[in-house]
C-alpha positions in Angstrom: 6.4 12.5 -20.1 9.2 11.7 -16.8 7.1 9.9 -14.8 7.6 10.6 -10.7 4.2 8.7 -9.7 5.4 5.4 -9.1 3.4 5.2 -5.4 0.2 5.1 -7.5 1.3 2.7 -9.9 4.1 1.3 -12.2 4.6 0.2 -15.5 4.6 -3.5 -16.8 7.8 -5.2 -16.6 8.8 -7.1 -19.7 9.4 -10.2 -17.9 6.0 -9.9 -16.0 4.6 -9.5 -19.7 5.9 -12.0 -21.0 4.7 -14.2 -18.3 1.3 -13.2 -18.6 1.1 -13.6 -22.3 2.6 -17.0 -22.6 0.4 -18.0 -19.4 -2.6 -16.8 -20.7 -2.5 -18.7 -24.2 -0.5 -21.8 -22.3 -2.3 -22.6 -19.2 -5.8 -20.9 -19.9 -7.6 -23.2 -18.2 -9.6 -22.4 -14.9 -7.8 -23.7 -11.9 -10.8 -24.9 -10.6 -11.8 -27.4 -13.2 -11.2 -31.4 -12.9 -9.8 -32.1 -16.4 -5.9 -31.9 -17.6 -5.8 -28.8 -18.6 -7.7 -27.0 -15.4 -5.3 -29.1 -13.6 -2.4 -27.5 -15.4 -3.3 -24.4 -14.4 -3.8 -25.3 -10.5 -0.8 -26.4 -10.4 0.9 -23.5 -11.8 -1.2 -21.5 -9.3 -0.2 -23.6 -6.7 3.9 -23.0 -7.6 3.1 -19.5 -7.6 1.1 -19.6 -3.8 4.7 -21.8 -2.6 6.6 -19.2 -3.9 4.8 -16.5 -2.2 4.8 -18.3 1.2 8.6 -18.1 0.7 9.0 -14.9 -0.2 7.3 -13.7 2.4 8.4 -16.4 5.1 4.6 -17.1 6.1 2.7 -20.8 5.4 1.5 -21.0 2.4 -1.6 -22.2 3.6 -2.7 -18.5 4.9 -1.7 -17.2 1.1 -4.8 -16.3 -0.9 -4.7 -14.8 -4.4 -7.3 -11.7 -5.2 -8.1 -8.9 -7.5 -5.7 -6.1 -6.0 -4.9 -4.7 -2.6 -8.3 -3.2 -1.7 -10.0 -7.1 -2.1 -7.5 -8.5 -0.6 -8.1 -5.1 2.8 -11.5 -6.2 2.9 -11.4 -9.8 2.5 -9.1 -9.9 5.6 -10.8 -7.3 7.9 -14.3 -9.5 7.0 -12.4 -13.0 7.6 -11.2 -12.0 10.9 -14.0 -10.8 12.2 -16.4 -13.0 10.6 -17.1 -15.5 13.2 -19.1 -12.4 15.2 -18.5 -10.1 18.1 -17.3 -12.7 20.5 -13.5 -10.2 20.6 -15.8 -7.9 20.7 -17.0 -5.1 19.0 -14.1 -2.4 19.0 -12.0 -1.3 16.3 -9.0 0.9 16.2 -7.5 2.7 12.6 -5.3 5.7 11.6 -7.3 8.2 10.1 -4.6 8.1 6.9 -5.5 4.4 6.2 -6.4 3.4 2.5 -10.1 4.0 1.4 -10.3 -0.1 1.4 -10.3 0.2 5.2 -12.1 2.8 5.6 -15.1 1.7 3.4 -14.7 -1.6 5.0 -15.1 -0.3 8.4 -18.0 2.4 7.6 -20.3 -1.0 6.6 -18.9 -2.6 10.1 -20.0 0.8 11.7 -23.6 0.4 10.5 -23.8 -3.4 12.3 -22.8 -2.2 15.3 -19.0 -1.7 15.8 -17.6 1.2 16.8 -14.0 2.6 15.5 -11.2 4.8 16.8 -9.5 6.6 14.5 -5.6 7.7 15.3 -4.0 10.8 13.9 -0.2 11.2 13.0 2.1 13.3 14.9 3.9 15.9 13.3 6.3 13.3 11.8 4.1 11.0 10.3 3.9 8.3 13.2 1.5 7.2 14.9 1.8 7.8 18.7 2.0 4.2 20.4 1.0 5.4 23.6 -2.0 7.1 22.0 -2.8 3.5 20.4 -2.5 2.0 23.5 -4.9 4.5 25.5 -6.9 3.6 23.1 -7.4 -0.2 23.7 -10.5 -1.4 25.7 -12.1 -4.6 27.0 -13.8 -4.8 23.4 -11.3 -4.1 21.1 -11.3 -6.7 18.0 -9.2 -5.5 15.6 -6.3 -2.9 15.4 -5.9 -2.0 11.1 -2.9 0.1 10.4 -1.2 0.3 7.2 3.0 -0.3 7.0 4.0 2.6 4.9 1.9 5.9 4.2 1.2 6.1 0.5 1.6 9.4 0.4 4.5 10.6 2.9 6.3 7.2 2.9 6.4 6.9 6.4 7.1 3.7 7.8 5.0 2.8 11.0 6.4 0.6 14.0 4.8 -3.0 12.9 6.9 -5.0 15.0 5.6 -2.8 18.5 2.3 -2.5 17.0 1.7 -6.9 16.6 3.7 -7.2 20.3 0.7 -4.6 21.8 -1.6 -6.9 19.2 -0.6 -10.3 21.1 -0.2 -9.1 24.7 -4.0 -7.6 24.5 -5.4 -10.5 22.6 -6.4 -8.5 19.5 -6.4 -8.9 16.1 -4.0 -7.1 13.7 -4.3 -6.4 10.3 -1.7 -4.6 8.0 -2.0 -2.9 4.6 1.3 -4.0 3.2 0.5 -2.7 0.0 3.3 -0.1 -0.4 6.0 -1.8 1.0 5.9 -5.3 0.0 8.6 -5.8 -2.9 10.1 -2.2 -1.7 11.2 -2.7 1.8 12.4 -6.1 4.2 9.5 -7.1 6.1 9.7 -10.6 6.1 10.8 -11.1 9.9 7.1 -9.1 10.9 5.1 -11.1 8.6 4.3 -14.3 11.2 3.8 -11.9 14.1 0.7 -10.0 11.7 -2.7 -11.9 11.6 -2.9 -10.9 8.1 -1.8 -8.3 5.6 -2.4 -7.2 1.7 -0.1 -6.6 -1.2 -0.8 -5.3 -4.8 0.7 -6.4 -8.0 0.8 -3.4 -9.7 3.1 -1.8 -7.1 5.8 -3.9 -8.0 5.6 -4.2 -12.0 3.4 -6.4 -12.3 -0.4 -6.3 -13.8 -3.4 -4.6 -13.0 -6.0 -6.1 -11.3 -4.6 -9.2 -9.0 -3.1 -9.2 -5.5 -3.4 -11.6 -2.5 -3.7 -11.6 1.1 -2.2 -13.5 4.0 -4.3 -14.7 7.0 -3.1 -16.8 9.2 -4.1 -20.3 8.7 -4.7 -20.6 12.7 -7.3 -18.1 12.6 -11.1 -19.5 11.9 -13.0 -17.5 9.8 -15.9 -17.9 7.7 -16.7 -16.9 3.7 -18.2 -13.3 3.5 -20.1 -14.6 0.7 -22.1 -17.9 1.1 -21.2 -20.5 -1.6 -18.2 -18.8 -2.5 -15.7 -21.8 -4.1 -12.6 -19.8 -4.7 -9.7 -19.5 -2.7 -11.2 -22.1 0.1 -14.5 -20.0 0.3 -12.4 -16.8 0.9 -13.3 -15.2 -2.8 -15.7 -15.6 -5.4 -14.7 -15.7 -9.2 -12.6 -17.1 -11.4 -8.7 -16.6 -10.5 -6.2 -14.6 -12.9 -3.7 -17.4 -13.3 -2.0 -15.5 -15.7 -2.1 -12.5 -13.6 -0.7 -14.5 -10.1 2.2 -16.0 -12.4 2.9 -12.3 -13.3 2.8 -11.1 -10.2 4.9 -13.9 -9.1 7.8 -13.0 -10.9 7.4 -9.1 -10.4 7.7 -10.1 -6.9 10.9 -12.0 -7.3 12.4 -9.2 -9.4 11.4 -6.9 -6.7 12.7 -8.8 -3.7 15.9 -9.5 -5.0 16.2 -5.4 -5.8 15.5 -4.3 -2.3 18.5 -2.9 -1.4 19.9 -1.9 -5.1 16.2 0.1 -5.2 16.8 1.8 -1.5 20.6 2.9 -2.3 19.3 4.8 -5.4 15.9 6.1 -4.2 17.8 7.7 -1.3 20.7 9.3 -3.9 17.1 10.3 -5.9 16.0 11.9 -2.3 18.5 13.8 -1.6 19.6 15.3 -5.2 15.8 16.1 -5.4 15.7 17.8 -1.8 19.0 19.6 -2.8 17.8 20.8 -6.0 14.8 23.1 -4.4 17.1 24.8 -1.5 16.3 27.9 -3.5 12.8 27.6 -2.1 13.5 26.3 1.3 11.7 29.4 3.2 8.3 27.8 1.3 9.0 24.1 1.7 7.8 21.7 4.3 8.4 18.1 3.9 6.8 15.9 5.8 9.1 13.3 6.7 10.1 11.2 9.6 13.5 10.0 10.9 15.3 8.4 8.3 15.1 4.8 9.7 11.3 5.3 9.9 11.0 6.7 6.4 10.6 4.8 2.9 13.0 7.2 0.3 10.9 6.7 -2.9 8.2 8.7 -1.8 8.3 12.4 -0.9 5.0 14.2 0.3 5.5 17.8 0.5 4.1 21.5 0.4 4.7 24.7 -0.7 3.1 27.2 1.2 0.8 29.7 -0.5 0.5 27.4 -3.2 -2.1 24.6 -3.9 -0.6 21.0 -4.8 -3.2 20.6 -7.6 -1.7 24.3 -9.5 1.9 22.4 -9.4 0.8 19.6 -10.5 -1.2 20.7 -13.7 2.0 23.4 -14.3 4.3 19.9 -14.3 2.2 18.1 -16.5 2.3 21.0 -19.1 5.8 21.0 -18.6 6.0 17.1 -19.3 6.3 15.7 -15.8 3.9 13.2 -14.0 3.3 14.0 -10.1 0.4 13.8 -8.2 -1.9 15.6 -5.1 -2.0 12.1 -3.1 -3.8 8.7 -3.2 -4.5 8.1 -6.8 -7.8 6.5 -4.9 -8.9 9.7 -3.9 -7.9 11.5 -7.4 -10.8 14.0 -8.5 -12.0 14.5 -4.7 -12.2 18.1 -3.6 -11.3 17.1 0.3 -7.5 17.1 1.1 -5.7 13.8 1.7 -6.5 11.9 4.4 -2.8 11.8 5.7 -3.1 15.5 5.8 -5.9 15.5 8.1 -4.3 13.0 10.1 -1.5 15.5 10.5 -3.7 18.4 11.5 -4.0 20.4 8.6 -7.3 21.6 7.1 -8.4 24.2 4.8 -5.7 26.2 2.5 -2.9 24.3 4.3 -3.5 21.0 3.5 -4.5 21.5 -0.3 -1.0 22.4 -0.6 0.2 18.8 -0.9 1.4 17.6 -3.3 4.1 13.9 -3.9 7.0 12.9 -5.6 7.6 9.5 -5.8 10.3 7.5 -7.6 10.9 3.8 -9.3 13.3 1.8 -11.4 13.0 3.8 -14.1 14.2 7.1 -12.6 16.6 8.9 -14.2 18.9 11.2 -11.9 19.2 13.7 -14.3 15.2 13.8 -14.4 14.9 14.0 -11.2 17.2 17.2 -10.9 15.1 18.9 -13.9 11.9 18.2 -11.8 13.6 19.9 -9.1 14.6 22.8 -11.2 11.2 22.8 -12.8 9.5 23.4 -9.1 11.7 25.8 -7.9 11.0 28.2 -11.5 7.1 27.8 -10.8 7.3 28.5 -7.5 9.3 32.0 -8.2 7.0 32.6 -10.9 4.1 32.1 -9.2 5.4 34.3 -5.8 5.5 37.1 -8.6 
């Protein structure tokens, strides 16, 4: 199977397994116990929490450690508004966030805040001046993810935070998709907090942190919760973190080997269905506003869910969207956010690439679409 799904998830380096394993029988112990070898383990933990806060050029005392990217959306979106409605009760969101936010803000709705919800122009972006028409006396929190997980479009961060701080709000940014893919480190002091994901970046399942600015005063969602200073309860993945820790370092130190060939895989894939242009519509947005390893596109007449069953006979891996909305009979959120309902927006359907991409895949895959397509026509 040539797998193009790497925006849902990605394989297990082998140095992020071997790190695990030898973690796991090594430094076993739980971080939060007083003897040796719990104390072995925090500090391993607490390497892997310094080498974080450099990566991502934040303090390390704002670096928390959680069980994936949609934890890590809530717990910050409940830290910084946990102190009560004294910002306010308002909250602004793009209606193509993550489900994590969106669940998150449906239980805020029900004790008393009220949310805006932004669409995308016809490029994927969101309209700043429609943000800003948007603010009001009460707005708390503004929640808008970096990049789309589904077009790989790449919102304005660094305008967004500068509205954030001149208006007194809170900002909160799924960084899920781009940490490890794209340079964000100059945006990441100016963000109140944001989330990443191991498994994004080839490292495990199941573990991811979340940055919050150690300025900010929050209070634990859960009562009597004694992990990560209050912020979590359970028992920490150390071998997990130290996993993720070096996926991350792999991943950083890639960035812009990774882009270079992502774009080349962009453009030889783009090139390859010209014989279908008349049915194709990709939604994209101006190259410096657009991540190259994911492509979210449609032909027309055709659901995304038909192409993607045909490719999967055929031996290739796509997908219809979010992998968190997988078996849902609505259309992607991002496709909403665009406009498109009915017919129309079933038709999506994404490409997305990794390290293991091979170019000569990627032309088959191309090849592969354009055949269906003229079959199917017939």
């Amino acid at each position: 199977m040539k797998y193009f799904d790497y925006a849902a998830t990605c394989p297990l380096s082998l140095d992020a397994a071997e790190v695990y394993l030898k973690t796991a029988t090594d430094y076993f112990g739980n971080a939060n116990s007083l003897h040796d070898v719990g104390g072995q383990a925090f500090a391993l933990l607490e390497n892997c929490r310094e080498e974080f806060a450099r990566m991502l050029g934040v303090d390390k005392r704002g670096i928390f450690f959680t069980s994936g990217g949609s934890e890590s959306n809530f717990l910050a979106i409940e830290a910084l508004l946990s102190l009560g409605k004294e910002k306010g009760n308002h909250i602004i969101t793009g209606i193509a966030e993550h489900s994590s936010i969106h669940s998150s803000l449906k239980r805020l709705e029900s004790e008393g805040y009220t949310i805006t919800y932004l669409s995308l122009q016809s490029d994927g972006l969101l309209s700043i001046n429609e943000l800003i028409q948007s603010i009001r006396p009460d707005t708390a929190l503004i929640a808008i993810q970096h990049i789309n997980s589904e077009i790989g479009t790449i919102q304005p961060i660094d305008s967004i935070a500068k509205i954030c701080k001149e208006n007194n709000i809170y900002f909160h940014s799924d960084f899920v998709q781009s940490f490890g893919k794209i340079e964000h480190k100059h945006l990441n002091v100016h963000l109140d907090s944001f989330s990443f994901s191991g498994h994004k970046i080839y490292g495990p399942k199941g573990v991811g942190g979340v940055y919050i600015n150690p300025s900010i005063r929050w209070k634990p969602f859960l009562p009597g919760s004694s992990h990560e200073k209050g912020l979590r309860p359970g028992t920490l993945n150390v071998p997990g973190i130290a996993a993720m820790t070096v996926a991350a370092q792999k991943a950083t130190e890639q960035l812009s080997v990774n882009i270079i060939k992502y774009r080349e895989c962009r453009d030889l894939f783009l090139k390859s269905i010209q014989p279908i242009k008349q049915w194709s519509i990709i939604h994209e947005a101006p190259v410096e506003f657009q991540y190259p390893g994911i492509i979210g596109l449609r032909i027309l007449g055709i659901e995304g869910q038909l192409l993607m069953l045909e490719l999967n006979r055929l031996g290739y891996a796509i997908s219809t969207g979010s992998a968190c909305q997988s078996g849902m009979q609505s259309p992607s959120k991002t496709m909403i956010a665009l406009g498109l309902e009915g017919k129309d927006a079933k038709e999506f359907f994404r490409i997305s690439f990794g390290q293991n991409t091979d170019m000569e895949d990627v032309k088959k895959l191309g090849d592969s679409i354009v055949n269906l397509v003229h079959s199917l026509k017939q």
